[in-house]
KEVEXZA-431084 format. One record per residue (C-alpha): x, y, z; residue in one letter; residue number from 1. Coordinates in steps of 0.02 Angstrom, whole numbers, plus 50000, padded with zeros to 5 digits. Layout:
REM residues N
+-------+-------+-------+------+-----+
|  east | north |    up | rest |  nr |
+-------+-------+-------+------+-----+
|     X |     Y |     Z |    a | NUM |
...
+-------+-------+-------+------+-----+
END
This chain:
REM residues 109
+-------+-------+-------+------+-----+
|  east | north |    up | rest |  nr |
+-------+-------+-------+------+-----+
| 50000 | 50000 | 50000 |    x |   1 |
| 50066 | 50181 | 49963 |    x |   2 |
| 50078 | 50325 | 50068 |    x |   3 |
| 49931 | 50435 | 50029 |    x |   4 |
| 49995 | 50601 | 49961 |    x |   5 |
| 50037 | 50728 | 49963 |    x |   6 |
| 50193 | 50731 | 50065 |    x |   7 |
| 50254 | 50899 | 50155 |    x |   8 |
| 50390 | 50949 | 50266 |    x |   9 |
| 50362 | 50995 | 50413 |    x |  10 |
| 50444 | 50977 | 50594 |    x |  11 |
| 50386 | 50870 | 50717 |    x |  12 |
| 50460 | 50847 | 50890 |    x |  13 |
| 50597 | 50999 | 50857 |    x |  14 |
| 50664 | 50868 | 50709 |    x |  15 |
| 50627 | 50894 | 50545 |    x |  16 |
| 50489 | 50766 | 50464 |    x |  17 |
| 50404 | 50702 | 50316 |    x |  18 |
| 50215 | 50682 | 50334 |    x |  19 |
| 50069 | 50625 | 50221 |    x |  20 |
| 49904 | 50693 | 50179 |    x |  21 |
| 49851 | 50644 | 50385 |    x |  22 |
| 49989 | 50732 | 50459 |    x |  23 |
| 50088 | 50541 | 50478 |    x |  24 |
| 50281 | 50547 | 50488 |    x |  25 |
| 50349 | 50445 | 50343 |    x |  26 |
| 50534 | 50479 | 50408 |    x |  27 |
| 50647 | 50607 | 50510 |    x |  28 |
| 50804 | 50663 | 50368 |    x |  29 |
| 50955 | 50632 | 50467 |    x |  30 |
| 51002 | 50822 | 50493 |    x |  31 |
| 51197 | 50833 | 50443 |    x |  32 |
| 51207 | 51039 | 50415 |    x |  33 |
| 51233 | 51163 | 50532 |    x |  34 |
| 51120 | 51284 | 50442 |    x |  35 |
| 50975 | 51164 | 50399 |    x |  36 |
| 50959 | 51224 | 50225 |    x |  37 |
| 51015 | 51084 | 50136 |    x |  38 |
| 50935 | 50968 | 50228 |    x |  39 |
| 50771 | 51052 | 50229 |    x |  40 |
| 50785 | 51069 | 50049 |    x |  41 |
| 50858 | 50891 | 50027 |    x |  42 |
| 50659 | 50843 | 50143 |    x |  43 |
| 50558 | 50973 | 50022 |    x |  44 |
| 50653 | 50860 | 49854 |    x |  45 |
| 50591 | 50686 | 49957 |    x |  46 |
| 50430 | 50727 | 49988 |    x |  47 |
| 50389 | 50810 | 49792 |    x |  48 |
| 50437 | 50606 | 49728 |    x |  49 |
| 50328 | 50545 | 49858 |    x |  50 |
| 50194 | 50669 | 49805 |    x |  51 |
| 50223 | 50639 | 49619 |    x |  52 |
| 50249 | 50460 | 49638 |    x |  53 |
| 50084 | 50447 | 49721 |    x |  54 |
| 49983 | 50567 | 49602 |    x |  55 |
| 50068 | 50459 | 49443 |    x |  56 |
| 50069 | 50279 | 49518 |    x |  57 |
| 50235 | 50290 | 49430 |    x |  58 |
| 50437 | 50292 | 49503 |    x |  59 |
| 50556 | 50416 | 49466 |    x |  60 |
| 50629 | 50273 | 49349 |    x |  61 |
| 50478 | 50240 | 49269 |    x |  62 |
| 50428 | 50431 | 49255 |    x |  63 |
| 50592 | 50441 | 49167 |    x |  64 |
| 50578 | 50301 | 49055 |    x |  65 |
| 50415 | 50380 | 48989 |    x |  66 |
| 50479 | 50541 | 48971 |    x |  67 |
| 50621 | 50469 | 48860 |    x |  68 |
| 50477 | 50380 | 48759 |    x |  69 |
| 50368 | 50540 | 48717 |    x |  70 |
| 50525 | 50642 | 48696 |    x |  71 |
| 50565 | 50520 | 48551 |    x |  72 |
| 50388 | 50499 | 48493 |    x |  73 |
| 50382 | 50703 | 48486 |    x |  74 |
| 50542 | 50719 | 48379 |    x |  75 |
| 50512 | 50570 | 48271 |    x |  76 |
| 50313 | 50670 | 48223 |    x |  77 |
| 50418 | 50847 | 48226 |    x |  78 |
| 50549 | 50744 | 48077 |    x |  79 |
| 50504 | 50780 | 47880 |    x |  80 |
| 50393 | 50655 | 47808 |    x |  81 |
| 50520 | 50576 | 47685 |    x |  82 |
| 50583 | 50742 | 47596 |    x |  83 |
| 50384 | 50759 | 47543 |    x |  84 |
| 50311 | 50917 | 47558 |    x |  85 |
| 50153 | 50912 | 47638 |    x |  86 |
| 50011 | 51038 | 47667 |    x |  87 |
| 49974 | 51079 | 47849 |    x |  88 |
| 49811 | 51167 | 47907 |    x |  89 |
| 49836 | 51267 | 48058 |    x |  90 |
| 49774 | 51151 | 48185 |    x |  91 |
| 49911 | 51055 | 48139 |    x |  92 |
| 50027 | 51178 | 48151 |    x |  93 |
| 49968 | 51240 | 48305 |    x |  94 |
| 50001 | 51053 | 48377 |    x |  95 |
| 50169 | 51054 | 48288 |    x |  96 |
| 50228 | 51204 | 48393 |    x |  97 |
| 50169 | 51118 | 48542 |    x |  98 |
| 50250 | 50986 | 48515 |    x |  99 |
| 50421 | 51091 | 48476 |    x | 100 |
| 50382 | 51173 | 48652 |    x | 101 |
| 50369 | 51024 | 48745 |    x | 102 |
| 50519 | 50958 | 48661 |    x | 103 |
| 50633 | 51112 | 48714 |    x | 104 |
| 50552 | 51109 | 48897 |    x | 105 |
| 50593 | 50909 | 48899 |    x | 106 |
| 50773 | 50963 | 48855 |    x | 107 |
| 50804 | 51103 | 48955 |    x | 108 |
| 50815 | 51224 | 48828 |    x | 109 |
+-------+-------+-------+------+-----+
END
């Protein structure tokens, strides 16, 4: 059974903690930093893959797996059609950019 998201950050006891959608600790971060920074930020990083692993049913690894798949899916519909020209209404040129924009968000750009 998964942990019901989402997940927050919060601190519990004076320690910092990891809670679900009922206020449950899922763990205490071992706390290495003076400042707490880092390891506060290292809890906030945690609990977002909890939350998105619950929303998607999916694990980092398999999140990234798909991406990889619908990046190349994208580019290979964004590739010329065998040197052909072909006629494009603007629908489909509207869902061509969108696809472009995805593409560039997927890589960072």
């Amino acid at each position: 059974m998964r942990t019901k998201g989402p997940w927050k950050v919060s601190w519990a006891d004076y320690k910092l903690a990891i809670t679900d959608q009922d206020a449950r600790v899922i763990a205490f971060p071992n706390l290495q930093n003076e400042d707490g920074d880092e390891d506060e930020a290292n809890a906030l990083f945690i609990a977002e893959a909890g939350t998105v692993a619950e929303e998607t049913g999916l694990s980092p690894r398999q999140l990234a797996d798909q991406r990889a798949d619908l990046l190349a899916a994208l580019k290979a519909i964004m590739e010329p059609d065998n040197g052909r020209k072909v006629v494009l209404d603007s629908r489909r040129n509207c869902e061509l950019d969108r696809a472009r924009a995805a593409i560039q968000r997927a890589e960072g750009k």
